[in-house]
The first five atom37 places (N, CA, C, CB, O) and aatype in JSON, in Angstrom:
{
  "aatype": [20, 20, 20, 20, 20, 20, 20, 20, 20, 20, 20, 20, 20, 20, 20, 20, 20, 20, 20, 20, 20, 20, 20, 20, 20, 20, 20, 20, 20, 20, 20, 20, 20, 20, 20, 20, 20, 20, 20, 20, 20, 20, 20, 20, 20, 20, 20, 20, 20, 20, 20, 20, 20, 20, 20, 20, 20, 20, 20, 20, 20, 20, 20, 20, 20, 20, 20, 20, 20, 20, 20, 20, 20, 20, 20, 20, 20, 20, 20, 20, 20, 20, 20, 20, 20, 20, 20, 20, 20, 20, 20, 20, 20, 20, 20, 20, 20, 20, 20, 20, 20, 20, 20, 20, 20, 20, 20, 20, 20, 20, 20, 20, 20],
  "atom_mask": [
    [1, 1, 1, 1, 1],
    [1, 1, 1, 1, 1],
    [1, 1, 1, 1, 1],
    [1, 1, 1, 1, 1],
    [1, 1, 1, 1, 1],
    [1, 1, 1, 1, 1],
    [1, 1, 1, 1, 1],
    [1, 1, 1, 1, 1],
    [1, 1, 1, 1, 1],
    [1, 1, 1, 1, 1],
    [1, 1, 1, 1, 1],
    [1, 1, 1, 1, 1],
    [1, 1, 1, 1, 1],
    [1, 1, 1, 1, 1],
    [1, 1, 1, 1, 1],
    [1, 1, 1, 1, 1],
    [1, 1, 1, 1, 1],
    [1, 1, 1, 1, 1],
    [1, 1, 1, 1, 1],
    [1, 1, 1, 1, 1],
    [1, 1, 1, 1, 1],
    [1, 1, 1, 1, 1],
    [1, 1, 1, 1, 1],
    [1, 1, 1, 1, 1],
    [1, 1, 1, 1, 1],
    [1, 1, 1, 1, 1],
    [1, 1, 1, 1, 1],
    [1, 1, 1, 1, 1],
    [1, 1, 1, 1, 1],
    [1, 1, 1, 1, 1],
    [1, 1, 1, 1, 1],
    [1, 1, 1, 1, 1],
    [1, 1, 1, 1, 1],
    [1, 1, 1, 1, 1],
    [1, 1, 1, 1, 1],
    [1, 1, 1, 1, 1],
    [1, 1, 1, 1, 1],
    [1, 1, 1, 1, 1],
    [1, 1, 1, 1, 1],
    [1, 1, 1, 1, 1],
    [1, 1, 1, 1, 1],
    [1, 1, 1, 1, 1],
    [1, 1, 1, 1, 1],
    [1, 1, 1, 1, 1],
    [1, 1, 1, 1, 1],
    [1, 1, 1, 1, 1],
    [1, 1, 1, 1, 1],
    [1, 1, 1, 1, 1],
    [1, 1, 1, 1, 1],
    [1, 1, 1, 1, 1],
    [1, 1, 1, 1, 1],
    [1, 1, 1, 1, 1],
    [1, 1, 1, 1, 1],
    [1, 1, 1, 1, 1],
    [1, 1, 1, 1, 1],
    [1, 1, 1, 1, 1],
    [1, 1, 1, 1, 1],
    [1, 1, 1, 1, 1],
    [1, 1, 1, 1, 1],
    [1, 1, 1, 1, 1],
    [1, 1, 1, 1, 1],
    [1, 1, 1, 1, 1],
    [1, 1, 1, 1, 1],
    [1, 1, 1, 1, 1],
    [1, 1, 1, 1, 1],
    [1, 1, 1, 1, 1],
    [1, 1, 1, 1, 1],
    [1, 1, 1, 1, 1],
    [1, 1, 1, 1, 1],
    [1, 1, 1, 1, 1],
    [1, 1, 1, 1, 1],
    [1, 1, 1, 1, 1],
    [1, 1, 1, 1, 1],
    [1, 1, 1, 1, 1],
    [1, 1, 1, 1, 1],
    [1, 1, 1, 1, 1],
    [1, 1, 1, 1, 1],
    [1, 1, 1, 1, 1],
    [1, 1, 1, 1, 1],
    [1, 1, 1, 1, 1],
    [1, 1, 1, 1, 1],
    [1, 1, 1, 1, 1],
    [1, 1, 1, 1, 1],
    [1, 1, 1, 1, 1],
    [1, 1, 1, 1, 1],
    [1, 1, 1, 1, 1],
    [1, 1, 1, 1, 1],
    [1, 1, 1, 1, 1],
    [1, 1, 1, 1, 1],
    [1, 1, 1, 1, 1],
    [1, 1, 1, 1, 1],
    [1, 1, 1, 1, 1],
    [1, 1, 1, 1, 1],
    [1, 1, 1, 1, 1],
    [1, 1, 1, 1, 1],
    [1, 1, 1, 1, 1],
    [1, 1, 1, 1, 1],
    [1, 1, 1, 1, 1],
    [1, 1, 1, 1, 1],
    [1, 1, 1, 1, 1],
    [1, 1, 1, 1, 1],
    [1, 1, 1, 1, 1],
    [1, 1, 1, 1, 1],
    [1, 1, 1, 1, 1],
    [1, 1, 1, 1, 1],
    [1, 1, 1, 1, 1],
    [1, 1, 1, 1, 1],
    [1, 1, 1, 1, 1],
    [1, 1, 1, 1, 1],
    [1, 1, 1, 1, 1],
    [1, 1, 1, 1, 1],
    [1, 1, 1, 1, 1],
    [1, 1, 1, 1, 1]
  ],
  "atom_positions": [
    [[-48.87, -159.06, 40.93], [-48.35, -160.37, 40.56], [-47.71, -160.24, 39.18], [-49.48, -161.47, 40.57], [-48.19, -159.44, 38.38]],
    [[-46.9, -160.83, 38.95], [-45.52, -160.56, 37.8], [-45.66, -162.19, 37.24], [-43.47, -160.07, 38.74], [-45.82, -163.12, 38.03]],
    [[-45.6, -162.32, 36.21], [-45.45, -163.71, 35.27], [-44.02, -164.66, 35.87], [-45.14, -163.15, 33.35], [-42.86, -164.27, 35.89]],
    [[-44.49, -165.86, 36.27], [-43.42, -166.47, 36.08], [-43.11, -167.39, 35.33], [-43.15, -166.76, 36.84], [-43.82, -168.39, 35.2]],
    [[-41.93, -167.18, 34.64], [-41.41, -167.62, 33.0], [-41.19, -169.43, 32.92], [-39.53, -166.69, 32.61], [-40.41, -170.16, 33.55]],
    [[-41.91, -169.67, 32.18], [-41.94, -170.95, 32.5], [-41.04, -171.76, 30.98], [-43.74, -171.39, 32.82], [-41.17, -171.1, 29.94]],
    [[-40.33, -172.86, 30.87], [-39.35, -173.33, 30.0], [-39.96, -174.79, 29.72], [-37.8, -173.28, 30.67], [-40.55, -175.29, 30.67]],
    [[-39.88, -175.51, 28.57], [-39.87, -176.52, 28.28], [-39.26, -177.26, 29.61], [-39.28, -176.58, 27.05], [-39.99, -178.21, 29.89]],
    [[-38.16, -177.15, 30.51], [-37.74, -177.86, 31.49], [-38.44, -177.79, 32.94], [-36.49, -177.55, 31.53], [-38.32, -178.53, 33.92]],
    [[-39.22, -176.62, 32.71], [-40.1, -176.47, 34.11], [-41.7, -176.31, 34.07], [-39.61, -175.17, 34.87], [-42.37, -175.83, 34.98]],
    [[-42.21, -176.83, 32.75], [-43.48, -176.66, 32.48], [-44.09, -177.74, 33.4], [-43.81, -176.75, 30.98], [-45.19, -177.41, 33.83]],
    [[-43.54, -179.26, 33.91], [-44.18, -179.96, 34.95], [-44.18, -179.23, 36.09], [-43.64, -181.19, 35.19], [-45.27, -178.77, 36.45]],
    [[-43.17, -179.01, 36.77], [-43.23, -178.55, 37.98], [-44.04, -177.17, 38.04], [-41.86, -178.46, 38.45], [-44.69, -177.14, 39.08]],
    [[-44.24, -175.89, 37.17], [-44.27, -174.61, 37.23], [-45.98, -174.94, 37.32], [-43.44, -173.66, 35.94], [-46.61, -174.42, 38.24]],
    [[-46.74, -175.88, 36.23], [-47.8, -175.39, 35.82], [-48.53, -176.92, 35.74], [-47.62, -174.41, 34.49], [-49.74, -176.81, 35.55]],
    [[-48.15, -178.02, 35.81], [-48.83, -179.23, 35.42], [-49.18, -179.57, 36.73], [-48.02, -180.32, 34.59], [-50.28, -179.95, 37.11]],
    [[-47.57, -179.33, 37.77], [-47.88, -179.95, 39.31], [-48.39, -179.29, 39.96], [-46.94, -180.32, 40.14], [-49.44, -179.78, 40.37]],
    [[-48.07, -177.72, 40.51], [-48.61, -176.45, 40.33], [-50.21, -176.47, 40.65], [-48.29, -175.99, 38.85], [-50.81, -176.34, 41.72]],
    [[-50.77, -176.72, 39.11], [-52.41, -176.83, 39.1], [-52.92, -177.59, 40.07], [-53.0, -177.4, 37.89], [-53.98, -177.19, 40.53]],
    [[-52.48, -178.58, 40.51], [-53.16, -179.44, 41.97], [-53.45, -178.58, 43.26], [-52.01, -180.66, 42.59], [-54.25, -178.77, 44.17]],
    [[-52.64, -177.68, 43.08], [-52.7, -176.69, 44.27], [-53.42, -175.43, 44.45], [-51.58, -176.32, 44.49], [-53.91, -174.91, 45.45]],
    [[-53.35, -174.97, 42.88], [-53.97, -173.85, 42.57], [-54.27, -173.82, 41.18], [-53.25, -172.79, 42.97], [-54.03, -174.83, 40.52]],
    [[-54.82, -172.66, 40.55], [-55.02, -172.17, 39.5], [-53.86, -171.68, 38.51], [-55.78, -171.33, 39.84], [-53.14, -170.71, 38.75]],
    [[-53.76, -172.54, 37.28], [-52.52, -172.07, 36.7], [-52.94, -171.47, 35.86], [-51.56, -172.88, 36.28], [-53.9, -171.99, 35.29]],
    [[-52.46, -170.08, 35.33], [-52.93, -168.92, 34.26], [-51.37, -169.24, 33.03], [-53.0, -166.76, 35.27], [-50.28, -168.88, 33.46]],
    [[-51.42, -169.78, 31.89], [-50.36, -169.86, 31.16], [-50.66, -169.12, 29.98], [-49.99, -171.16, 30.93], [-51.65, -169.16, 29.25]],
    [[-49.18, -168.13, 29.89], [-49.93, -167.08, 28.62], [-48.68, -167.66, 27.9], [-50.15, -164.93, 28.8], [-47.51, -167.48, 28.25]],
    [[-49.15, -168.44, 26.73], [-48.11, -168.5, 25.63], [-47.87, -167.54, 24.17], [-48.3, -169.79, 25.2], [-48.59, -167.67, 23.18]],
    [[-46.55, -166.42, 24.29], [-46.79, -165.57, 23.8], [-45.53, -166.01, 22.58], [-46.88, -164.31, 24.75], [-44.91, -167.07, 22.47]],
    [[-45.48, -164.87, 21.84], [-43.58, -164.68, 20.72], [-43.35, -163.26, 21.44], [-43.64, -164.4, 18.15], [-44.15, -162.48, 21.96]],
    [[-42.48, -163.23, 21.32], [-41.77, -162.03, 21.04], [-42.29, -160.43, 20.48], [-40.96, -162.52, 20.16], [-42.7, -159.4, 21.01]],
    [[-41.91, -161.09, 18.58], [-42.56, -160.29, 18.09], [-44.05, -160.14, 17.19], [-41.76, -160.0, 17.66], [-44.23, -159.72, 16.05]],
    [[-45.03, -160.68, 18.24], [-46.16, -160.49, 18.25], [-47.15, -159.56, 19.26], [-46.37, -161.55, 18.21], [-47.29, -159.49, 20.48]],
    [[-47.84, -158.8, 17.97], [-48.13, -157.41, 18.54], [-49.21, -157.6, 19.46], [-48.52, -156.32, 17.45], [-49.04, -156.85, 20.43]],
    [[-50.21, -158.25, 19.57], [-51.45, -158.77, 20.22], [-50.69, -159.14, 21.4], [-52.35, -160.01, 19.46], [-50.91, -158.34, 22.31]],
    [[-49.67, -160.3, 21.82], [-49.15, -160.26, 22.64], [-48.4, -159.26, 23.69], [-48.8, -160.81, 22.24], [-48.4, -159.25, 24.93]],
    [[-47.79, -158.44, 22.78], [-47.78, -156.82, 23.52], [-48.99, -156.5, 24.22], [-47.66, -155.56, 22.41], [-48.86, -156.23, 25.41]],
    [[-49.94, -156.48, 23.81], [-51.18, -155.56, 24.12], [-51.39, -156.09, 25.43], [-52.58, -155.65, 23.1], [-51.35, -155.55, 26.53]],
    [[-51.66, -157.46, 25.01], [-52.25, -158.27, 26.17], [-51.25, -158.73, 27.62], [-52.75, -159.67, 25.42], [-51.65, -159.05, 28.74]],
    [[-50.24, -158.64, 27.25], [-49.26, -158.47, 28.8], [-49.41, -157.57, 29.71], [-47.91, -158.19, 28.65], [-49.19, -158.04, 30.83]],
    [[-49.72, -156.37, 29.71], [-49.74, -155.08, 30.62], [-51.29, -155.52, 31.08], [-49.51, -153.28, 29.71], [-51.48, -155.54, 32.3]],
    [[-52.27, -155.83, 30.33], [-53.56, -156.29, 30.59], [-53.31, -157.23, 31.91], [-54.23, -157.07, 29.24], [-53.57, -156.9, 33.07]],
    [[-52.84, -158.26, 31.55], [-53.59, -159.37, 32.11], [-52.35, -159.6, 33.59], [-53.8, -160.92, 30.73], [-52.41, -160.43, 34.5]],
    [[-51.21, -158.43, 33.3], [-50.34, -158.47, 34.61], [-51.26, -157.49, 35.31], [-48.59, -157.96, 34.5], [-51.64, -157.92, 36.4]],
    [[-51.68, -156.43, 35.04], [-52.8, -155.47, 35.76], [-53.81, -156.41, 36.23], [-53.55, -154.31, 34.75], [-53.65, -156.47, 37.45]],
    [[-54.99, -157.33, 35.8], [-55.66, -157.8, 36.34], [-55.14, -158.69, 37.58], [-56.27, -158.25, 35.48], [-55.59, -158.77, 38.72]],
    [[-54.16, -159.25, 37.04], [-53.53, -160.16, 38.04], [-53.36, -159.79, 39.45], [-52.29, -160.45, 37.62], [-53.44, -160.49, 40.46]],
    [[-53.09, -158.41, 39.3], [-52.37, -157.84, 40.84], [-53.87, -157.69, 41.97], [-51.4, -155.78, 40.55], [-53.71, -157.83, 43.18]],
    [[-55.23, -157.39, 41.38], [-56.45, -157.92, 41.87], [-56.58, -159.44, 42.8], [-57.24, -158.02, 40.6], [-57.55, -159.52, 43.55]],
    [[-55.81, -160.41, 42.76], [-55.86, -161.36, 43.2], [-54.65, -161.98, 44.39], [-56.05, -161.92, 42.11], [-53.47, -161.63, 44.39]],
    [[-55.12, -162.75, 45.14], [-54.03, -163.24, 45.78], [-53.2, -163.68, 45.5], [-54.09, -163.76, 46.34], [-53.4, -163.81, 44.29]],
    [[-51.85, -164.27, 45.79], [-50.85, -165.0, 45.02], [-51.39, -166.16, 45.34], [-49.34, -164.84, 45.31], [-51.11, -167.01, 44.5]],
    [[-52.03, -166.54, 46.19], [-52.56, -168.22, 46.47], [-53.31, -168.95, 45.62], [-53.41, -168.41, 47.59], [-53.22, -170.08, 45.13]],
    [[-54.34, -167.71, 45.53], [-55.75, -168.42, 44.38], [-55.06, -168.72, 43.12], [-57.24, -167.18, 43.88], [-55.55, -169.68, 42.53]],
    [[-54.05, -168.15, 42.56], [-53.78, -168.82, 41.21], [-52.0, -168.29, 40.8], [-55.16, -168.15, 39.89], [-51.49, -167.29, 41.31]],
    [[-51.46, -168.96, 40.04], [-50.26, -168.46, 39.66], [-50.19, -168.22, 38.22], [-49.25, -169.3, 40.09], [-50.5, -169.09, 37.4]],
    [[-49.82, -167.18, 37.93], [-49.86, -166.78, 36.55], [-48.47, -166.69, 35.64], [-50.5, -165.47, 36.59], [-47.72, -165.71, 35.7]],
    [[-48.2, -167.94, 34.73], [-47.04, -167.93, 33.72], [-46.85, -167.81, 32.62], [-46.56, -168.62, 33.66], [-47.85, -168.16, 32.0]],
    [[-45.75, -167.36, 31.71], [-45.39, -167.08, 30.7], [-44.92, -168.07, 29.89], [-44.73, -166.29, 30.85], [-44.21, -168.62, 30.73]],
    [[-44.73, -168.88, 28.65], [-43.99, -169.45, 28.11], [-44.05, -169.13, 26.62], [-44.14, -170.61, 28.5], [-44.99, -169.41, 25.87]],
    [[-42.32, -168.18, 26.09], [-42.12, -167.66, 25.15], [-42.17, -168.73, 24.46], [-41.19, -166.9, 25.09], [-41.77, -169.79, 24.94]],
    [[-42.77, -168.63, 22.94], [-43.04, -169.77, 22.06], [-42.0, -169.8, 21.21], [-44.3, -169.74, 21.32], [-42.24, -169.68, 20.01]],
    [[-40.58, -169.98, 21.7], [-39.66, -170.34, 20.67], [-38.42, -171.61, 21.31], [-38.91, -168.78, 20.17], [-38.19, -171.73, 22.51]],
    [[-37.87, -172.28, 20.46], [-37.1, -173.11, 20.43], [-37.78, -174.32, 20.97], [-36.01, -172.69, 20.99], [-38.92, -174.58, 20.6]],
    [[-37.25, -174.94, 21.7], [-37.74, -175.69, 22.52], [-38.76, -175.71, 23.27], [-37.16, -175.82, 23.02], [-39.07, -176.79, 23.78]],
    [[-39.51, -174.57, 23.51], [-40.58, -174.26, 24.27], [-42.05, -174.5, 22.84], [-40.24, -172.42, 25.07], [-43.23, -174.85, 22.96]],
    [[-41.37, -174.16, 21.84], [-42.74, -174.95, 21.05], [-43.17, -176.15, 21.11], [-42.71, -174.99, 19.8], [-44.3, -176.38, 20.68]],
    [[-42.52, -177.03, 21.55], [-43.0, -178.71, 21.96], [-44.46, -178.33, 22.34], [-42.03, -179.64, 23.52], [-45.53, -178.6, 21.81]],
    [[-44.09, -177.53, 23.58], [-45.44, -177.29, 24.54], [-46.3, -176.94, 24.07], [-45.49, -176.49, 25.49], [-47.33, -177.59, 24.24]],
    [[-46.34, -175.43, 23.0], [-47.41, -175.39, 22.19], [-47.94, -175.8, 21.19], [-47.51, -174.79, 22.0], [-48.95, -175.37, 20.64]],
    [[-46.77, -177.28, 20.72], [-47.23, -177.97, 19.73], [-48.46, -179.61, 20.53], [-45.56, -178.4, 18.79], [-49.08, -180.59, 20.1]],
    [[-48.23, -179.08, 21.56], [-48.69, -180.26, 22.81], [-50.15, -180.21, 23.31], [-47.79, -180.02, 24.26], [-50.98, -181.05, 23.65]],
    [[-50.07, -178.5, 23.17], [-51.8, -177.89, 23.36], [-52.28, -177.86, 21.83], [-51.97, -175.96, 24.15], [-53.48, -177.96, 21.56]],
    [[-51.51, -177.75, 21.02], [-52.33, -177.47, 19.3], [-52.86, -176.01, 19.72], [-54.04, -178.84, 18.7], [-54.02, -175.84, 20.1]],
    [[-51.87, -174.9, 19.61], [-51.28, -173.73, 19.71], [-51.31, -172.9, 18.62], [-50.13, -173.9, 20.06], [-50.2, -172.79, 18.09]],
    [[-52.43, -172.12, 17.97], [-52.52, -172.11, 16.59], [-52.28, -170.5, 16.4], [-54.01, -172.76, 16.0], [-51.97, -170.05, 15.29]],
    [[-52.4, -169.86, 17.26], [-51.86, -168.43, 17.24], [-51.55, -167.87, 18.44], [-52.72, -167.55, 16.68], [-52.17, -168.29, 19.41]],
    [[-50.62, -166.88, 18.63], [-50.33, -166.13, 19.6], [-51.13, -164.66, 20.24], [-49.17, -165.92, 19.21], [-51.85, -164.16, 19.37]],
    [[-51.13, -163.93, 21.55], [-51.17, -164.85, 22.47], [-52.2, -165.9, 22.78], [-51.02, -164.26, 23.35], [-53.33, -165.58, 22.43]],
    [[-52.04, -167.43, 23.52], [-52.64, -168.29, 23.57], [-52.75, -168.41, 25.04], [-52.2, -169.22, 22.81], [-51.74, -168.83, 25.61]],
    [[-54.09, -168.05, 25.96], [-53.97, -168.47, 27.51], [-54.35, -169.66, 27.85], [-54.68, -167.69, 28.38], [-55.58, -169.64, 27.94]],
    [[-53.91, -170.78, 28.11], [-54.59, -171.67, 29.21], [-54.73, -171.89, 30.75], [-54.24, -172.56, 28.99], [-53.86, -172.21, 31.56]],
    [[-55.79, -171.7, 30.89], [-55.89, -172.12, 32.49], [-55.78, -174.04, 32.81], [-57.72, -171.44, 33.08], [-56.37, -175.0, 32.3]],
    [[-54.76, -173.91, 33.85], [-55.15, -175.23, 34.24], [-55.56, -175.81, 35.51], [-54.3, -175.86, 33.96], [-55.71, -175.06, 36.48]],
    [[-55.75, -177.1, 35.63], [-56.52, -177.16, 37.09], [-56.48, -178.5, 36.94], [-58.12, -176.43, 37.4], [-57.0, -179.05, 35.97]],
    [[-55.74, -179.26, 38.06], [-55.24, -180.62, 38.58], [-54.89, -181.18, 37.34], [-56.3, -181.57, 39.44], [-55.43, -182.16, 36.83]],
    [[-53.67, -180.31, 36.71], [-52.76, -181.05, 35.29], [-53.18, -181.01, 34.48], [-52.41, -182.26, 35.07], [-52.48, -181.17, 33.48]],
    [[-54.76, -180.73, 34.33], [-55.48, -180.42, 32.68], [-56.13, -179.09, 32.19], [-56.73, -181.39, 32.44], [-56.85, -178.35, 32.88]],
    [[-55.79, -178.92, 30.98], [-55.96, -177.51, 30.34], [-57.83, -177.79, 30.29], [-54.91, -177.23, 28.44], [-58.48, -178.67, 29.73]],
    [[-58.31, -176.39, 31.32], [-60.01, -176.17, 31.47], [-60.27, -175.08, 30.68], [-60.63, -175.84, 33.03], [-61.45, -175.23, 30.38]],
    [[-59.92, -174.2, 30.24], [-60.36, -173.26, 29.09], [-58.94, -172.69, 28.5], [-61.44, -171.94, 29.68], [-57.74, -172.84, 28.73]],
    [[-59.74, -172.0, 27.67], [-58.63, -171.09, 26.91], [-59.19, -170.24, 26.24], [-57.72, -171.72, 25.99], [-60.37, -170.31, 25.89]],
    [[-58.19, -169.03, 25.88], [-58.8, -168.17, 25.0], [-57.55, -167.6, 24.36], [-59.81, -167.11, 25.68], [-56.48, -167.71, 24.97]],
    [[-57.62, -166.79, 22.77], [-56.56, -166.06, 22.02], [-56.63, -165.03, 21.86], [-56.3, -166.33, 21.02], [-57.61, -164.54, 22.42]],
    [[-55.69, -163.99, 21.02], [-55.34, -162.96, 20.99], [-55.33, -162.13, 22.26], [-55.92, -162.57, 20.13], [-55.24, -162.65, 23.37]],
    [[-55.44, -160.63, 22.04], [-55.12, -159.6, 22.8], [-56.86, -159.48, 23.61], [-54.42, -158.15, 21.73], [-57.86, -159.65, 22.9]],
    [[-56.98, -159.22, 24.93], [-58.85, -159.19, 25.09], [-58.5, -157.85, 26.25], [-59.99, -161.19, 26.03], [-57.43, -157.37, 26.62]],
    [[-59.8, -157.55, 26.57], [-60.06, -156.46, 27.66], [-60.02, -157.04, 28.93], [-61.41, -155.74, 27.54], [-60.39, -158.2, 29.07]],
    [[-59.55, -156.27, 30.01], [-59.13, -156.1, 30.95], [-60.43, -156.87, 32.36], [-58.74, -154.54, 30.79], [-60.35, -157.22, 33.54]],
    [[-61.52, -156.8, 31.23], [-62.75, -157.48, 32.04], [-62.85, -159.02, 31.32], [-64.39, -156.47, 31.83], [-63.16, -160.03, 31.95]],
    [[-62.57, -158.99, 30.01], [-62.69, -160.28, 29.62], [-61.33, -161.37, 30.38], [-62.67, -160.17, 27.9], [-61.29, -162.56, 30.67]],
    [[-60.67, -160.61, 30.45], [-59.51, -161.74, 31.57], [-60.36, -162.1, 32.76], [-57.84, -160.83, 32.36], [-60.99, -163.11, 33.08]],
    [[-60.07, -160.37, 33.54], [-61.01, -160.84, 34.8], [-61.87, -162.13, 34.81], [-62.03, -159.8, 35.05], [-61.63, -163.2, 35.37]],
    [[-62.83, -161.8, 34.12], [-64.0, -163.23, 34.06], [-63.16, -164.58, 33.93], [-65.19, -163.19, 32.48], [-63.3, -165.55, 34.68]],
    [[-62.28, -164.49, 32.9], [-62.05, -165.77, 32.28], [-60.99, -165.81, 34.05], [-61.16, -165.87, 30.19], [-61.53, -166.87, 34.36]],
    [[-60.37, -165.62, 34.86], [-59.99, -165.79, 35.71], [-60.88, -166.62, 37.25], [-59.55, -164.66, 35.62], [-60.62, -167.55, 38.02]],
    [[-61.99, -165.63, 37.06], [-62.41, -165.7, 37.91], [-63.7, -166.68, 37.72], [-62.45, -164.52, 38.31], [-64.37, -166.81, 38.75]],
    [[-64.15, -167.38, 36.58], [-64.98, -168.25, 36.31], [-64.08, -169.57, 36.48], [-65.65, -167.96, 34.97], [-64.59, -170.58, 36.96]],
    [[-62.48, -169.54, 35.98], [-61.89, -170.69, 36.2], [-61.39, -171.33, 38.0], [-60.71, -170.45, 35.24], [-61.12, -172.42, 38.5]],
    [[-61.48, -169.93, 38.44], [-61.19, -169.73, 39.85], [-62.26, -170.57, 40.67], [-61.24, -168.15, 40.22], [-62.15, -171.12, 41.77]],
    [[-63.44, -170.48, 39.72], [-64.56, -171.15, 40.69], [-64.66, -172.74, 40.5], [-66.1, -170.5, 40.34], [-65.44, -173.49, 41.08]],
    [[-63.47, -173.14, 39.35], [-63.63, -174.37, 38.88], [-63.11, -175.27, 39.89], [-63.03, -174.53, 37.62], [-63.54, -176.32, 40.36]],
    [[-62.04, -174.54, 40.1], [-61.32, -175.1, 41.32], [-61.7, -175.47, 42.8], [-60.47, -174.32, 41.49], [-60.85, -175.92, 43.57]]
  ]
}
């Protein structure tokens, strides 16, 4: 499973409407932030463990216009994950983590649902 890039113009539909159906994984990253590096190859590797049904997993680069959104969650460093589930943000966690600490945080939100 591969990130799909989500925009200030498709954050309802991608991830707000989305969550009613399934599990939304939102990684709000920059660019040039190094933790964010780390943690992309991570958490696209864990991802591919799962069905595409149980949850959809998106990206939204934190610049221009797309900071609304992380000024919307109170977004205080990069990377920033939220899971959501029927339109509301149920956990979160920051920086770069291990490959088991996603897992869990996936699969504990998985059960929320």
């Amino acid at each position: 499973m591969s990130y799909i890039n989500v925009s200030i113009d498709s954050f309802q539909d991608l991830v707000i409407d989305e969550s009613h159906k399934r599990l939304v994984v939102l990684d709000i990253s920059a660019e040039w932030c190094g933790p964010c590096k780390i943690l992309e190859p991570i958490i696209k590797s864990v991802a591919t463990e799962y069905d595409a049904s149980e949850f959809l997993l998106c990206k939204l680069e934190a610049e221009d216009e797309n900071m609304k959104i992380a000024g919307r969650y109170s977004v205080r460093g990069f990377p920033t994950v939220i899971a959501f589930i029927k339109g509301v943000e149920v956990a979160r966690f920051h920086s770069a983590q291990s490959a088991n600490f996603v897992r869990d945080f996936i699969d504990n939100n998985l059960e929320k649902f």
